[in-house]
DSSP file (Angstrom, degrees, kcal/mol; ACC not computed):
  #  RESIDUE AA STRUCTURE BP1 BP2  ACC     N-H-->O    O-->H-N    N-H-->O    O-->H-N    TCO  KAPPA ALPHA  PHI   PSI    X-CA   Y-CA   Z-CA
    1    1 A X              0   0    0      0, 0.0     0, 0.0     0, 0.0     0, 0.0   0.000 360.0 360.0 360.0 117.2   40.1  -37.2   78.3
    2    2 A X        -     0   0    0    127,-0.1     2,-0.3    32,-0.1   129,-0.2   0.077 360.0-132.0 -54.1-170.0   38.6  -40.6   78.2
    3    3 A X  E     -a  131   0A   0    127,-1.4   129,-1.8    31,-0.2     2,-0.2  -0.985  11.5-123.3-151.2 142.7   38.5  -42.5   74.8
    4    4 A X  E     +a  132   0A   0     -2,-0.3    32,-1.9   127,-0.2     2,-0.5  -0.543  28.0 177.0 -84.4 132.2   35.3  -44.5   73.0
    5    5 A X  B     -b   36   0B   0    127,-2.1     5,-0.1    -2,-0.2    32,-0.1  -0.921  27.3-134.7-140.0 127.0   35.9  -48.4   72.1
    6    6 A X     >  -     0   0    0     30,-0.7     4,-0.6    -2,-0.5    29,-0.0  -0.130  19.6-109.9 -63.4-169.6   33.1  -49.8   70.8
    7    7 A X  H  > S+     0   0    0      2,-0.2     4,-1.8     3,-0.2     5,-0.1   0.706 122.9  56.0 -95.1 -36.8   31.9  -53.7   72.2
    8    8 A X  H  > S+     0   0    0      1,-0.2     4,-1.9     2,-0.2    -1,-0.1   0.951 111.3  37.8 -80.3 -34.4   33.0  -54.8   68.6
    9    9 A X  H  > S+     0   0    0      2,-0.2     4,-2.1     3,-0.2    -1,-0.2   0.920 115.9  51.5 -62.5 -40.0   36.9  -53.4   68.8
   10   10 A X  H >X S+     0   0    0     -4,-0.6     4,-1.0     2,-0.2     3,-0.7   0.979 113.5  45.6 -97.1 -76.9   37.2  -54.4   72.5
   11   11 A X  H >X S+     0   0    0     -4,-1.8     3,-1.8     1,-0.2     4,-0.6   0.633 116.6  49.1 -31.9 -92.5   35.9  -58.1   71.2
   12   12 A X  H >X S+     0   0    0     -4,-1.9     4,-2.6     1,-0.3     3,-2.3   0.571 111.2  47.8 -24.9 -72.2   38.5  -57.8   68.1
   13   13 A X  H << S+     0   0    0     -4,-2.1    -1,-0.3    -3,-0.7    -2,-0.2   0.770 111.2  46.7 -63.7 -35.4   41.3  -56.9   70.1
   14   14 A X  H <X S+     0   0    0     -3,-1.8     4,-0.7    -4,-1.0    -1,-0.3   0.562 109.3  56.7 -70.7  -8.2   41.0  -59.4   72.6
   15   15 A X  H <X S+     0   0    0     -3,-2.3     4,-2.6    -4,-0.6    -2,-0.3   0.744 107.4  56.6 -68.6 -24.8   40.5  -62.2   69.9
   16   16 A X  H  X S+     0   0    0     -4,-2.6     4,-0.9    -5,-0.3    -2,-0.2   0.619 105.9  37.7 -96.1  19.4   43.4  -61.1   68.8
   17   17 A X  H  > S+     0   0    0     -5,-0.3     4,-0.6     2,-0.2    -1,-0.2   0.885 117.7  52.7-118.3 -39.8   45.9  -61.3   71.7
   18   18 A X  H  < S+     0   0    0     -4,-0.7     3,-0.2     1,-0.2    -2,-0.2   0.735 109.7  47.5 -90.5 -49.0   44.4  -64.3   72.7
   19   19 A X  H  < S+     0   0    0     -4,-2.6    -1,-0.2     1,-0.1    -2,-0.2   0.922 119.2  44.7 -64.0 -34.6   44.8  -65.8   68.9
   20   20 A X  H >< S+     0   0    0     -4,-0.9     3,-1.2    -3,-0.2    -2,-0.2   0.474  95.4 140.3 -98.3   2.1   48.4  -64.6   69.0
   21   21 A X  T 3<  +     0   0    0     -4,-0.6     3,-0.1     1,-0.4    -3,-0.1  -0.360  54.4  47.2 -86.2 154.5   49.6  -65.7   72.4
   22   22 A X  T 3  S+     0   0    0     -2,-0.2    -1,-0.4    27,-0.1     2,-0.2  -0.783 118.6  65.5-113.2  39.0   51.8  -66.7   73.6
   23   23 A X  S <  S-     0   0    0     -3,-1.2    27,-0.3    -6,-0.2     2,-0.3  -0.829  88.7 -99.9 -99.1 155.1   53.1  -63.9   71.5
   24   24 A X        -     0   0    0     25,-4.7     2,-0.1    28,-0.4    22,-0.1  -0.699  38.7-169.1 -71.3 119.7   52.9  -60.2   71.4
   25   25 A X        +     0   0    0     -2,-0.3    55,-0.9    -9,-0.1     2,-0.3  -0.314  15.1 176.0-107.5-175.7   50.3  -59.2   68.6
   26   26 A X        +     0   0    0     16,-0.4    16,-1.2    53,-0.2     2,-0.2  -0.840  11.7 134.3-173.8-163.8   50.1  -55.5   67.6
   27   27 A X  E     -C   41   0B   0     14,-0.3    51,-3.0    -2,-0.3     2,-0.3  -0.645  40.4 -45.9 126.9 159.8   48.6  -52.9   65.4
   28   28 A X  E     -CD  40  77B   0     12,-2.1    12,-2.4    -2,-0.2    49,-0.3  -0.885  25.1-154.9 -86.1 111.9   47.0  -49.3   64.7
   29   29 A X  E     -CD  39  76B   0     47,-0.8    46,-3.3    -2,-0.3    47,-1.9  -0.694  19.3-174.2-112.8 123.7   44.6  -47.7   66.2
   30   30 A X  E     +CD  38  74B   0      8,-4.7     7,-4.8    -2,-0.3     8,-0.8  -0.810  33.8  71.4-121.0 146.2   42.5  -45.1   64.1
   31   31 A X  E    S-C   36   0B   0     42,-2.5    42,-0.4    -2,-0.4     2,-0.3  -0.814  83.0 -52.8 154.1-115.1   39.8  -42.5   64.7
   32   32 A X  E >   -C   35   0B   0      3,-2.6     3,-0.9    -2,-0.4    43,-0.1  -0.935  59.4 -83.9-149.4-174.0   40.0  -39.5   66.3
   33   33 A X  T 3  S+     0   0    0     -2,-0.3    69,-0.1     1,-0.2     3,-0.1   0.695 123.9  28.8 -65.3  -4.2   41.4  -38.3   70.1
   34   34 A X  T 3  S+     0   0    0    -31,-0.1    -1,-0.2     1,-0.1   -31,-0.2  -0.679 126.6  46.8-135.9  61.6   38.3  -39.0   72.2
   35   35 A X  E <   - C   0  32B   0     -3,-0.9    -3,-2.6   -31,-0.1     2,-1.0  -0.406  63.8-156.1 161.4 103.1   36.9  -41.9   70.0
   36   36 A X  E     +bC   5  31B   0    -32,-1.9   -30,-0.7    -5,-0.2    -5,-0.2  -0.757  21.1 166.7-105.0 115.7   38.8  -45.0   68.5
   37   37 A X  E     +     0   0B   0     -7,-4.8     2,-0.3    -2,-1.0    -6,-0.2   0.533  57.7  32.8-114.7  19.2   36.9  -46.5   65.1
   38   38 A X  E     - C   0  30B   0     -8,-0.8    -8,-4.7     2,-0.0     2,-0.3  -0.900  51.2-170.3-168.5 148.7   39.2  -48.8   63.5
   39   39 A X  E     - C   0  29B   0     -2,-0.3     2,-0.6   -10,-0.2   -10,-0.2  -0.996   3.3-173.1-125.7 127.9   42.0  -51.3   64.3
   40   40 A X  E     - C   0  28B   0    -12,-2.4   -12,-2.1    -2,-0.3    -2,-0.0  -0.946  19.3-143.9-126.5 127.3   43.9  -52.5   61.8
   41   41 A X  E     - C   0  27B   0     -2,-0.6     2,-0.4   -14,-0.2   -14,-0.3  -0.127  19.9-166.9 -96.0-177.5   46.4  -55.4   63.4
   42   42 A X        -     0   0    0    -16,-1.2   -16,-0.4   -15,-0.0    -1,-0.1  -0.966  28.0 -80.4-154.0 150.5   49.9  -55.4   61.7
   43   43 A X        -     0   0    0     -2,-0.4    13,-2.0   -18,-0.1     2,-0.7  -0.339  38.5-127.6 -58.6 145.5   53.2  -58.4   61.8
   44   44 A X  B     +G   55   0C   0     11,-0.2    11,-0.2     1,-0.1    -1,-0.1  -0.929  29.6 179.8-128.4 104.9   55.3  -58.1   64.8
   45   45 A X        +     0   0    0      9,-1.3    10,-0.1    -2,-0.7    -1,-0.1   0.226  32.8 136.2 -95.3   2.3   58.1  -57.9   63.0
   46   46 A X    >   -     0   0    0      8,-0.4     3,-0.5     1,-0.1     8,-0.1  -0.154  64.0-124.8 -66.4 141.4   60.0  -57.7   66.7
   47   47 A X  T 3  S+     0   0    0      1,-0.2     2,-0.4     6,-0.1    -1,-0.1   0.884 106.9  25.4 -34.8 -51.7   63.3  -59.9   67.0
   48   48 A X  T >> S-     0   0    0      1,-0.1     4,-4.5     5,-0.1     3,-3.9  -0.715  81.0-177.6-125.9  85.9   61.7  -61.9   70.5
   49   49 A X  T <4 S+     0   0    0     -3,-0.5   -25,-4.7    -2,-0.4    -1,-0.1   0.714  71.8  67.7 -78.7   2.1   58.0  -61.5   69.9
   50   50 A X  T 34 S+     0   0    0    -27,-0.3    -1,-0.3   -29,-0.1    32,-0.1   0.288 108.2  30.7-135.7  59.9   57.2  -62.8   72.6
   51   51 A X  T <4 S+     0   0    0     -3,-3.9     2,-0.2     1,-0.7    -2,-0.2   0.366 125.2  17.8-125.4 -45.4   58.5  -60.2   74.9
   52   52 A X     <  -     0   0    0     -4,-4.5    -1,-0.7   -28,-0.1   -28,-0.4  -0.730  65.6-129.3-143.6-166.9   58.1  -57.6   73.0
   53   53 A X        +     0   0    0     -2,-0.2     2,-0.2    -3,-0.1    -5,-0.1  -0.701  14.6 173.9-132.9 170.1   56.4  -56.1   70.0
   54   54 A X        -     0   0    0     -2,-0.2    -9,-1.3   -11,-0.2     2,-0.7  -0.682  28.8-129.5-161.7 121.4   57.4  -54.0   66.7
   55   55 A X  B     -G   44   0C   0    -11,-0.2   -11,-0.2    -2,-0.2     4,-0.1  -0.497  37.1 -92.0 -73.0 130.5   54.9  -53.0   63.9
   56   56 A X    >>  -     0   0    0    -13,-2.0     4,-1.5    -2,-0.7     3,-0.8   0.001  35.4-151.1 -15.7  90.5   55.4  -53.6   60.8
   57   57 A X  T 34 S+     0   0    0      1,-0.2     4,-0.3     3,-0.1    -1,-0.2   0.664  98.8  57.3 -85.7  13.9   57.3  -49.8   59.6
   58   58 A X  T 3> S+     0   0    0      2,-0.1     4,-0.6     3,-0.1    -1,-0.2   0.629 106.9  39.1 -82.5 -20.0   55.7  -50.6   56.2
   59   59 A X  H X> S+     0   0    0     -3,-0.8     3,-2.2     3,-0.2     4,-2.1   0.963 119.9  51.5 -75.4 -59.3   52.2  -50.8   57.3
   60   60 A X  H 3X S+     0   0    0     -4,-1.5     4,-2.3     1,-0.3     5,-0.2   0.799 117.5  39.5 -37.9 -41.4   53.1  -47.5   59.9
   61   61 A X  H 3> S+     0   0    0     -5,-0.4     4,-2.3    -4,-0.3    -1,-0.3   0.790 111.6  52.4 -80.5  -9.9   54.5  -45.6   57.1
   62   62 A X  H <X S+     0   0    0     -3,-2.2     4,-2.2    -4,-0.6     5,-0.3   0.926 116.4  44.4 -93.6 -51.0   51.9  -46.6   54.6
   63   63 A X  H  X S+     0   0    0     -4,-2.1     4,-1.9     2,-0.2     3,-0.4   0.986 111.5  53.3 -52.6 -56.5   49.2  -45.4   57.5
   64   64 A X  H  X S+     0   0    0     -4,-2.3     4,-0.6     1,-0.2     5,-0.3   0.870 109.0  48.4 -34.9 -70.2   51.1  -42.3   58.1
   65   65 A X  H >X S+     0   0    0     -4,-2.3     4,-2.6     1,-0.2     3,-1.1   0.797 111.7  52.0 -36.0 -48.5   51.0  -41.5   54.2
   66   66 A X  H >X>S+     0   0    0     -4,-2.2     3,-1.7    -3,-0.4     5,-1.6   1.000 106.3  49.8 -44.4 -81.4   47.4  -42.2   54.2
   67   67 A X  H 3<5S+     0   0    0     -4,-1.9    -1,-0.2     1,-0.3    -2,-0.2   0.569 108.2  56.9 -21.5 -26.4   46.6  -40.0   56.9
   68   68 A X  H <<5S+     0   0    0     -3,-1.1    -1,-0.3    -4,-0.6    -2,-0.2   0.695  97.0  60.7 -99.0 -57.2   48.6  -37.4   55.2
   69   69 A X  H <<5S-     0   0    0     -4,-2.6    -2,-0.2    -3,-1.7    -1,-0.2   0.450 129.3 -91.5 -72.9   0.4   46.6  -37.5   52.2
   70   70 A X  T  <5S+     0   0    0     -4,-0.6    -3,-0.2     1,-0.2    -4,-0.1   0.219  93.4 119.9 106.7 -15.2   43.4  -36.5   54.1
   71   71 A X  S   <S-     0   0    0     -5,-1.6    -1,-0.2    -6,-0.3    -5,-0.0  -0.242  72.3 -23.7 -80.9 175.9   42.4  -40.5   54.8
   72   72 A X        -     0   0    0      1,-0.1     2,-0.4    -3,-0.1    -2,-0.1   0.032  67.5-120.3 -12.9 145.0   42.0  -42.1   58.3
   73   73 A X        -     0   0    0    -42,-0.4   -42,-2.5    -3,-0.1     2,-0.5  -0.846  18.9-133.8-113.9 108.3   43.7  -40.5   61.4
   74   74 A X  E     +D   30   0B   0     -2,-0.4   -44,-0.2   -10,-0.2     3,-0.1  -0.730  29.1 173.2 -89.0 152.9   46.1  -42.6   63.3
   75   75 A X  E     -     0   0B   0    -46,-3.3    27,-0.5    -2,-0.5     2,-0.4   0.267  48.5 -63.6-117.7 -25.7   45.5  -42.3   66.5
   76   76 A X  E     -De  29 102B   0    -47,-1.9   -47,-0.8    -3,-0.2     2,-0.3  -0.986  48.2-101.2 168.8 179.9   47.4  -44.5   68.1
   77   77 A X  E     -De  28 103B   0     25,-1.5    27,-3.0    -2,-0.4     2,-0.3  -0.924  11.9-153.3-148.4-159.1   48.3  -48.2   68.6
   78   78 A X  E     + e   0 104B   0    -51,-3.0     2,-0.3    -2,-0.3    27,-0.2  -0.993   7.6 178.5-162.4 148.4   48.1  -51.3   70.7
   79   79 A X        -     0   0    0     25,-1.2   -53,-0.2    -2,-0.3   -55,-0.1  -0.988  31.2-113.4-156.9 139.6   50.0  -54.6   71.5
   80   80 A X        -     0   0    0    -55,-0.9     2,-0.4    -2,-0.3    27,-0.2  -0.204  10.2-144.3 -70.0-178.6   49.2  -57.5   73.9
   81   81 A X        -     0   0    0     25,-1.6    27,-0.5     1,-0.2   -58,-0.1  -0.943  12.1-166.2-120.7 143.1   51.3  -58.5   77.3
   82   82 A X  S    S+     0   0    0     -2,-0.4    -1,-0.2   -60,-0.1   -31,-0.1   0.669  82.7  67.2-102.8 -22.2   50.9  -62.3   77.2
   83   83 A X  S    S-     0   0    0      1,-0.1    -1,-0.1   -32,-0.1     3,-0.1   0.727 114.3-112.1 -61.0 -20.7   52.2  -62.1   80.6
   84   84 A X  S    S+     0   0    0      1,-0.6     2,-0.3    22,-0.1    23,-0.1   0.559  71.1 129.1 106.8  19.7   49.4  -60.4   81.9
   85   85 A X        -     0   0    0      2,-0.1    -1,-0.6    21,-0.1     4,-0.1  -0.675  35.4-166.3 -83.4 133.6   50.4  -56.9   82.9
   86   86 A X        +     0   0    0     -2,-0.3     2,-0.2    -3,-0.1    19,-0.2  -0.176  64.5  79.8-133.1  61.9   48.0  -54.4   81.4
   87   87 A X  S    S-     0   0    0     17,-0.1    -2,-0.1    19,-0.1    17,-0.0  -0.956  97.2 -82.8-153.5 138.4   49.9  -51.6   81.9
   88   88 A X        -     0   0    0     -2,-0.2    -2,-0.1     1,-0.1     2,-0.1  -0.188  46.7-133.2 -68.4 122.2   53.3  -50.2   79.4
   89   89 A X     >  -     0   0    0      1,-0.1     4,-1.5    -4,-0.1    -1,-0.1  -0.176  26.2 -98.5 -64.9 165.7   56.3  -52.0   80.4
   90   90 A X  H >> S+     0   0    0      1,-0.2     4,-3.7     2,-0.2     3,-0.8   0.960 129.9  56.3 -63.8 -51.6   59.7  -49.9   81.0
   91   91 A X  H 3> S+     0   0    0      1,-0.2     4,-0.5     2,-0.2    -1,-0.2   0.861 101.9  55.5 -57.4 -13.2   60.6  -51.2   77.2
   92   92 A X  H 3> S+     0   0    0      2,-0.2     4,-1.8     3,-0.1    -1,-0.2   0.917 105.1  49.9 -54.3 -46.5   57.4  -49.6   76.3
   93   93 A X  H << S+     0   0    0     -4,-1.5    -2,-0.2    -3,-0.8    -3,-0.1   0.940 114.9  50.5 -47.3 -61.6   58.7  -46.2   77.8
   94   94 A X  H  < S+     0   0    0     -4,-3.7    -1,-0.2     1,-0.2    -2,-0.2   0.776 110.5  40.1 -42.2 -33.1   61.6  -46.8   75.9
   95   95 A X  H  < S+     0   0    0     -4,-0.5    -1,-0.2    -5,-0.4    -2,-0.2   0.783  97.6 101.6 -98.2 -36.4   60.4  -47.5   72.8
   96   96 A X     <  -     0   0    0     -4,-1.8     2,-0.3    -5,-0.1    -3,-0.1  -0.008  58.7-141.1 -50.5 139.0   57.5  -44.6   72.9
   97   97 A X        -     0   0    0      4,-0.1     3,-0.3    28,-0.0     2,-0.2  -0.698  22.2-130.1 -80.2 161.2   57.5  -41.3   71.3
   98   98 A X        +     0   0    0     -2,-0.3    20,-0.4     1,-0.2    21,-0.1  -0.414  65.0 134.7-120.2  78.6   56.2  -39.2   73.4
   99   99 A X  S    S-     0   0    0     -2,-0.2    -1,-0.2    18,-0.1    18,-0.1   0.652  73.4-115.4 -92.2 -28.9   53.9  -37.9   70.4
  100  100 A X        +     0   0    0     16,-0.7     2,-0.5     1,-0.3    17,-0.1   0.726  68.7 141.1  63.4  36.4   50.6  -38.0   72.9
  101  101 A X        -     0   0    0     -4,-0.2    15,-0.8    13,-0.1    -1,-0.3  -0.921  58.6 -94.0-108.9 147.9   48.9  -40.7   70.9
  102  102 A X  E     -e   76   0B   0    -27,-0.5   -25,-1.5    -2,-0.5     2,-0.3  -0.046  31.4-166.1 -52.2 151.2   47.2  -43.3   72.5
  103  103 A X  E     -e   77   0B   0     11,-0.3    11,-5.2   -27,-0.2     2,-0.4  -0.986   7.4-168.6-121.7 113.6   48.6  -46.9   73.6
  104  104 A X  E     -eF  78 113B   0    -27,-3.0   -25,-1.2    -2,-0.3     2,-0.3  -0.922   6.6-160.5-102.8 146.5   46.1  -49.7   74.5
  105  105 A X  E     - F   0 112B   0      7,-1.4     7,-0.5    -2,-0.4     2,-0.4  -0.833   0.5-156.6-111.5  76.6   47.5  -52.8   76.1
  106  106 A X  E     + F   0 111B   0     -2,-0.3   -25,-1.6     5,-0.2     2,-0.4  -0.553  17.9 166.0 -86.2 133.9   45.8  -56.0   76.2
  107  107 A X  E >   - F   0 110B   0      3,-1.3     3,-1.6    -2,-0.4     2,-1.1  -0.981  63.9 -39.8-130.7 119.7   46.4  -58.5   78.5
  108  108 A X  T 3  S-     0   0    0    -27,-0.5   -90,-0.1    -2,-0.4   -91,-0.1  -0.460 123.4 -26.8  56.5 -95.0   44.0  -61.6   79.2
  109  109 A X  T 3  S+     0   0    0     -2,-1.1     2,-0.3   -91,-0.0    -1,-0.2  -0.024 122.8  94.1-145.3  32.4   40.4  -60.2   79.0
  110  110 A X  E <   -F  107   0B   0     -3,-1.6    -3,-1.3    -5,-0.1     2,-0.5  -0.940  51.4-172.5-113.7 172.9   41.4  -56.7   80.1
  111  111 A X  E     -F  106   0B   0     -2,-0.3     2,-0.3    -5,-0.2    -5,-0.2  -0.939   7.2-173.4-143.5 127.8   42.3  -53.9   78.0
  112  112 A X  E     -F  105   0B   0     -7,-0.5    -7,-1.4    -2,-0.5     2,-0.4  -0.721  11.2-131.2-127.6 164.4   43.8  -50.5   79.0
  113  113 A X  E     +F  104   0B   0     -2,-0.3    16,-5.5    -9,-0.2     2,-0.3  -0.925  19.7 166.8-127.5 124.5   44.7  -46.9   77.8
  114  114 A X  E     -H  128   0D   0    -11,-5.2   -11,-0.3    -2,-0.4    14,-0.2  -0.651  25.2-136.6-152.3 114.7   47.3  -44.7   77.9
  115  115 A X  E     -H  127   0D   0     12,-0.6    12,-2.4    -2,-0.3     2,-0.3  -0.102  27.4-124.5 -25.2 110.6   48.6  -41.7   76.4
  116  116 A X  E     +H  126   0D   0    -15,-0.8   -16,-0.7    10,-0.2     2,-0.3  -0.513  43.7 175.0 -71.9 135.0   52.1  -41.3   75.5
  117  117 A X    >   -     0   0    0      8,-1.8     3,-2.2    -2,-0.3   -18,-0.1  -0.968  46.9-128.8-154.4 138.4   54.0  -38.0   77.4
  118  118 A X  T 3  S+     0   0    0    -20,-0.4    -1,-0.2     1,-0.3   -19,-0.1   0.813 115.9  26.0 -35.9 -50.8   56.8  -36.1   78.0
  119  119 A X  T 3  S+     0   0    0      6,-0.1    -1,-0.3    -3,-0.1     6,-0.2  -0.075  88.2 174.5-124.2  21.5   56.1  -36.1   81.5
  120  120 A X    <   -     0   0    0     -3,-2.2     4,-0.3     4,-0.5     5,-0.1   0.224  36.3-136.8 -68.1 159.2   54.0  -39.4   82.3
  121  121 A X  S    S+     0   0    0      3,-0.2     2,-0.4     2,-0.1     3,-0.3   0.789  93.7  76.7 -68.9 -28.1   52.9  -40.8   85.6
  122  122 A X  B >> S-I  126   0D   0      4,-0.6     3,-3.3     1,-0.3     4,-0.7  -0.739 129.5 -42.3 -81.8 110.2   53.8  -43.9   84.3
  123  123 A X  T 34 S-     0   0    0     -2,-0.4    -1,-0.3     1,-0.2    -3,-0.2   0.955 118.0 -65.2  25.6  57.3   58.1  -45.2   83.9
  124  124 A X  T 34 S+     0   0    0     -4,-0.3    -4,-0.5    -3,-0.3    -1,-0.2   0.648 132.6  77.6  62.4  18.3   58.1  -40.9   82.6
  125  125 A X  T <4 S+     0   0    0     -3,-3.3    -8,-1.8    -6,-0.2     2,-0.2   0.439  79.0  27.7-154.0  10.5   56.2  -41.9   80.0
  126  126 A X  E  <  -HI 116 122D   0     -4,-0.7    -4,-0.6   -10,-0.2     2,-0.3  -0.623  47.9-156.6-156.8  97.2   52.6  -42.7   79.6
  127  127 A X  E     -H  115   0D   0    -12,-2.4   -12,-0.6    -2,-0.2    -7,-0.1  -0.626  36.7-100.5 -96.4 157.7   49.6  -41.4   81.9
  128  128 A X  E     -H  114   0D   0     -2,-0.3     2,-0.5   -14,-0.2   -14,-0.2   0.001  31.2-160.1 -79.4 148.7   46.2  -43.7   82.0
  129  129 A X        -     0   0    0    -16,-5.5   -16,-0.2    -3,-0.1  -126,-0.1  -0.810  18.1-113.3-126.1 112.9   43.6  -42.8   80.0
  130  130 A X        -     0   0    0     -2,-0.5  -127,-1.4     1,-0.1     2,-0.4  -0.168  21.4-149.3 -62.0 123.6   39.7  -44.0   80.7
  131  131 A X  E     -a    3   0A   0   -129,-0.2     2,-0.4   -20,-0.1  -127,-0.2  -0.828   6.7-153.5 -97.9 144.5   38.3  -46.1   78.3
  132  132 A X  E     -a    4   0A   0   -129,-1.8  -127,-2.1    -2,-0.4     2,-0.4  -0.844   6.9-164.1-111.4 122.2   34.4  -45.8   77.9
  133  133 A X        -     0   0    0     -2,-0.4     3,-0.2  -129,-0.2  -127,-0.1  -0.706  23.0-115.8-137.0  93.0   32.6  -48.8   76.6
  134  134 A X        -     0   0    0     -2,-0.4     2,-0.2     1,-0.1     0, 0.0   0.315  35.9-100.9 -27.0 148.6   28.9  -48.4   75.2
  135  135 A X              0   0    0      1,-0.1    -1,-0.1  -128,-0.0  -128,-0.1  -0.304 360.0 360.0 -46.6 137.0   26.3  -49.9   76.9
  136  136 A X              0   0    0     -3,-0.2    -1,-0.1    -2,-0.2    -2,-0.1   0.619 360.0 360.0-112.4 360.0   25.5  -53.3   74.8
């Protein structure tokens, strides 16, 4: 099932990998499964951040709780490659649940999707998912 990102998210997220290079920036992706309306970027609290990413597990738990209560749906999240793969590393695999929420990846001025999965086409753990981008 593809997934909607508006012109103003896709802009946001690529200012922000681009502000945060040549480190990994990172964050939550909210909305619903065929349809992302809000990214809310978060610390990458990760050891070598610019290899790899970690959110913030206060902001993640504080979303979770929200969510919980009836508020915004996380959906998902997203972290750049400043290297310029835009596709889930093996430590991505690693690191995923395979909860079947979306992961976008930005790398340069592209931006990709993929659904975390038991069984993914991707290192066993992520298959791609089409992103849709209104006309502007």
């Amino acid at each position: 099932m593809p997934v909607l990102l508006s012109s103003a998210l896709h802009h946001q997220l690529l200012a922000e990998a681009a502000a945060a290079f040549p480190y990994e920036c990172c964050g939550l992706l909210f909305g619903s499964p065929d349809r992302i309306d809000a990214a809310q970027p978060c610390a990458n609290v990760a050891d070598d951040p610019a290899r790899t990413f970690e959110i913030d597990p206060a902001a993640l738990i504080a979303a979770e709780r929200v969510a919980r209560s009836g508020g915004k749906r996380l959906m998902g999240y997203y972290h750049s490659h400043p290297n310029g793969r835009a596709e889930p590393s093996p430590r991505d695999a690693i690191d995923a649940a395979r909860d079947d929420r979306l992961w976008l990846i930005v790398a340069g001025d592209r931006i990709t999707a993929w659904r975390a999965s038991a069984h993914g086409a991707l290192h066993g753990a992520f298959d791609p998912v089409e992103i849709l981008l209104p006309a502007s």
